[in-house]
C-alpha positions as CSV (number, residue, x, y, z in Angstrom):
1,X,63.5,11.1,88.3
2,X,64.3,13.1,85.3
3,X,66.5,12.5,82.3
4,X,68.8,15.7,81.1
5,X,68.8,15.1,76.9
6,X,71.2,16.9,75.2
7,X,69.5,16.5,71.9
8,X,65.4,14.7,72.1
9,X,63.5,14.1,69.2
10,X,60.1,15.8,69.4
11,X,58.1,13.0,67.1
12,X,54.9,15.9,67.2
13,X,56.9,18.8,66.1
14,X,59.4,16.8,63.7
15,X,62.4,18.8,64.9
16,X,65.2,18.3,67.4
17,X,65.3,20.0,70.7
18,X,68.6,21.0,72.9
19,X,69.0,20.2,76.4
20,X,65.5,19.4,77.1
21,X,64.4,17.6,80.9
22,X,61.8,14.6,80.8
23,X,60.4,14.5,84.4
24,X,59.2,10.5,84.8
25,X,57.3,9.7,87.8
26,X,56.6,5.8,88.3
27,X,57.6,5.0,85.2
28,X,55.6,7.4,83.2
29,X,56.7,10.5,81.1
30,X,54.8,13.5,82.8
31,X,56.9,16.8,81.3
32,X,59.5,18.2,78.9
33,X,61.0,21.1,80.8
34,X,63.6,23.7,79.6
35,X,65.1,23.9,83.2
36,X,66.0,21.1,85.7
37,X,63.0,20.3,88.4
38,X,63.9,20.7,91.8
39,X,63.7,17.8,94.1
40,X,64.6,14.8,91.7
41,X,68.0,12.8,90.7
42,X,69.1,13.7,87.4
43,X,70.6,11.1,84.8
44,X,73.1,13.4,82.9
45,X,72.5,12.7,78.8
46,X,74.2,15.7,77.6
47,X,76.0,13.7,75.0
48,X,73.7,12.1,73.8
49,X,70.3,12.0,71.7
50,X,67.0,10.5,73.2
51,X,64.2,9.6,71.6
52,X,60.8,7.8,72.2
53,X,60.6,4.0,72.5
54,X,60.1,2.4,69.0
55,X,57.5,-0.6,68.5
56,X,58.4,-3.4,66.2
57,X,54.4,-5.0,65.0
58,X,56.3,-8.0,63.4
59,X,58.6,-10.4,65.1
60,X,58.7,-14.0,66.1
61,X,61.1,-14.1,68.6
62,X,61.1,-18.1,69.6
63,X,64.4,-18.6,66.6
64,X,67.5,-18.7,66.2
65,X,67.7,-15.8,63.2
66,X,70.9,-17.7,62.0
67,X,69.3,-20.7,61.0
68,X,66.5,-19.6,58.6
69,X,65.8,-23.2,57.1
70,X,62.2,-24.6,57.7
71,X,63.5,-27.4,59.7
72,X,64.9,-25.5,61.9
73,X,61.1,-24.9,63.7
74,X,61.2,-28.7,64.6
75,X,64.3,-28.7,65.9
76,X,63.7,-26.4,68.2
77,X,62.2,-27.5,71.7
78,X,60.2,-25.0,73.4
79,X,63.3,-24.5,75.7
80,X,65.4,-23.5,73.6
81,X,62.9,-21.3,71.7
82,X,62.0,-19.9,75.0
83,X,66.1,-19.1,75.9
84,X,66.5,-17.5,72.5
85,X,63.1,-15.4,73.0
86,X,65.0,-13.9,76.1
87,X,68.2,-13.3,74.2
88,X,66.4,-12.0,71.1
89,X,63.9,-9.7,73.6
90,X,67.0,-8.2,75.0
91,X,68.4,-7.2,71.5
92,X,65.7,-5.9,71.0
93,X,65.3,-3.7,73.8
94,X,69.5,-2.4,73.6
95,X,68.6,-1.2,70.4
96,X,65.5,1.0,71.7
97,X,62.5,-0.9,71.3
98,X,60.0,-0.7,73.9
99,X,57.3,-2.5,72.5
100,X,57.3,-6.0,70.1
101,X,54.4,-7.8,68.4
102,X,54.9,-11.3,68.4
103,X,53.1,-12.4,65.1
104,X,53.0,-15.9,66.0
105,X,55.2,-19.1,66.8
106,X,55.4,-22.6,65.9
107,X,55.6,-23.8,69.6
108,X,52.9,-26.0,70.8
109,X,54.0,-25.1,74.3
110,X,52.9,-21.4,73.7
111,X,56.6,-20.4,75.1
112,X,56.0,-16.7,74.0
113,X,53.1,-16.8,76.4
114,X,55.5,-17.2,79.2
115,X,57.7,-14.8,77.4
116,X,55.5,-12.0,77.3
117,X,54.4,-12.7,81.1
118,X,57.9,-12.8,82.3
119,X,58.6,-9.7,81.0
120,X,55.6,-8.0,82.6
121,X,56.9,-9.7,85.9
122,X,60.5,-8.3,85.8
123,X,61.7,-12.1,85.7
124,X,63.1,-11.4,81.8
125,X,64.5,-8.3,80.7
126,X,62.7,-7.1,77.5
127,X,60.4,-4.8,75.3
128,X,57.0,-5.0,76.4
129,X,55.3,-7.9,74.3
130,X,52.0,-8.3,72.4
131,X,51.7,-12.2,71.6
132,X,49.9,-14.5,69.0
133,X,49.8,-17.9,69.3
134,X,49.6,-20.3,66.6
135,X,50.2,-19.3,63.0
136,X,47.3,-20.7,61.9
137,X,47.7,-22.1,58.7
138,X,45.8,-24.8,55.8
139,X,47.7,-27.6,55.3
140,X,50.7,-27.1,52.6
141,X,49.5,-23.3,53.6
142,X,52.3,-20.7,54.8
143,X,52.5,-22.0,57.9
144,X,53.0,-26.1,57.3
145,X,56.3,-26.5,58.5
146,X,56.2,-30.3,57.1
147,X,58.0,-29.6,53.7
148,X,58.9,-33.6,53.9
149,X,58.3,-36.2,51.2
150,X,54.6,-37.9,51.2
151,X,56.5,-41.5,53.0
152,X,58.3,-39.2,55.3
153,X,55.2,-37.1,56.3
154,X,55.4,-35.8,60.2
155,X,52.1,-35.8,62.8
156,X,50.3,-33.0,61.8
157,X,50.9,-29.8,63.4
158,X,48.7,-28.5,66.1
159,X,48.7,-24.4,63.6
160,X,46.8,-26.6,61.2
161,X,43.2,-26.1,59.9
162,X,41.5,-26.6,57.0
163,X,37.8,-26.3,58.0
164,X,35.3,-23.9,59.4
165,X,35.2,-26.1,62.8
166,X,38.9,-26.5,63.2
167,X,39.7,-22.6,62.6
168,X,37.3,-22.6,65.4
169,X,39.5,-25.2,67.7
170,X,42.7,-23.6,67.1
171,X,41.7,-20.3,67.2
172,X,39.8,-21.3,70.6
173,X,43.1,-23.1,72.1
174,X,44.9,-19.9,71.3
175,X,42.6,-17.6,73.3
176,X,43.0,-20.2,76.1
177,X,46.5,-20.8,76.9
178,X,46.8,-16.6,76.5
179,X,47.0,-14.9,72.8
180,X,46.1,-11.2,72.9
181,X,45.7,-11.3,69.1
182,X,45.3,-14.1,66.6
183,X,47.3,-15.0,63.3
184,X,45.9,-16.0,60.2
185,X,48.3,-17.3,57.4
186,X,45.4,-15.7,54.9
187,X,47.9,-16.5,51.5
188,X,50.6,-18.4,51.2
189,X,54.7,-16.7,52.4
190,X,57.0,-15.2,50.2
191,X,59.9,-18.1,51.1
192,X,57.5,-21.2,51.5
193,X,58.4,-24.4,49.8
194,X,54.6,-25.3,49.6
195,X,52.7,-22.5,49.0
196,X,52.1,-19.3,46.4
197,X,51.8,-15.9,48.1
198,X,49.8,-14.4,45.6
199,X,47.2,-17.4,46.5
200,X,44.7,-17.2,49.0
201,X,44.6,-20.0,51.3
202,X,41.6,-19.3,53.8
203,X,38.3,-18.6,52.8
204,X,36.5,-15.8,54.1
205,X,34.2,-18.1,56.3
206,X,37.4,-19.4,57.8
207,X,38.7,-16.0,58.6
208,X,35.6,-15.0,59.9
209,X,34.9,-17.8,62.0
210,X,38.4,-16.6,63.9
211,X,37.8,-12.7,64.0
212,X,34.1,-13.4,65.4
213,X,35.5,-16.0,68.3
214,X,38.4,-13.5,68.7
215,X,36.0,-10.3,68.9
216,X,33.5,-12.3,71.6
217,X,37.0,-13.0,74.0
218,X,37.8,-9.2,73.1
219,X,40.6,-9.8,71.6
220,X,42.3,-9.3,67.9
């Protein structure tokens, strides 16, 4: 197949080329050509430009981007998070993003897990995805999402760890259930009820503790 561009951006060159042909065989760019290749279908692009995919390296996907308010995470099942992953993936991927980095989610279920896999699968339609798992977090850290009153405290969160040996655990569980890369909430968030983001809230032990576990499982 090859796609006839009327205007392509070359990304090496910085400039803009005119009427340019990108030969793609199974579903790999092999050639910019100044003529037509013989042999293939042509998808006609004259009017319009083309350029490579972009990569967004910071989304969380399982939300509803309307609803911004902590408590929104725990109303959320991981069905729902899961549906608007799909919607939000597709978004994405209409507005020319070919690649996302999901930097973590507040499901316990892991939904982006089966996010990212259905994509890979065909099953959902969407950017291919990079996942986290937890956002590993201290508690009261960037990451707590229990911003309740002491007598109205929740279960604690399955993202929390405030020692060596549960950094370990969570960052273990993650690897498990499917995380290409692990999260650390290293300071506290810009918006968090809790917590300062000019403070840091793991130690380096803690952080290493994660990097070295993720490292051995080659992962990030």
């Amino acid at each position: 197949m090859a796609i006839k561009a009327g205007r392509l951006l070359d990304v090496r060159s910085g400039k803009i080329r005119t009427n340019v042909f990108i030969l793609v065989e199974k579903d790999r760019i092999v050639s910019l050509n100044d003529s037509a290749p013989g042999g293939v279908p042509v998808i006609d692009l004259s009017n319009q430009t083309v350029l490579p995919g972009l990569i967004d390296s910071h989304v969380h996907l399982l939300f509803d981007w309307k609803d911004q308010s902590s408590a929104s995470v725990l109303r959320m099942s991981s069905p729902q998070g899961a549906l608007w992953g799909a919607h939000n993936l597709r978004t994405y991927l209409n507005q020319g993003f070919t690649t996302v980095r999901d930097a973590c989610e507040y499901d316990a279920a892991y939904g982006q897990f089966a996010l990212r896999d259905s994509v890979r699968i065909g099953l959902v339609q969407g950017p291919r995805m990079v996942a986290a798992g937890s956002c590993i977090s201290v508690t009261g850290g960037h990451a707590d999402a229990d911003s309740l009153a002491p007598d109205q405290a929740l279960p604690r969160r399955p993202n929390i760890a405030d020692t060596v040996n549960e950094i370990s655990t969570v960052t273990r569980r993650d690897l498990k259930y499917g995380a290409d890369w692990i999260k650390l909430m290293a300071t506290g968030g810009v918006a968090d009820p809790l917590s300062d983001f000019n403070v840091q809230e793991l130690s380096e032990e803690q952080m290493r503790m994660a990097v070295e576990i993720a490292h051995r499982a080659r992962r990030r």
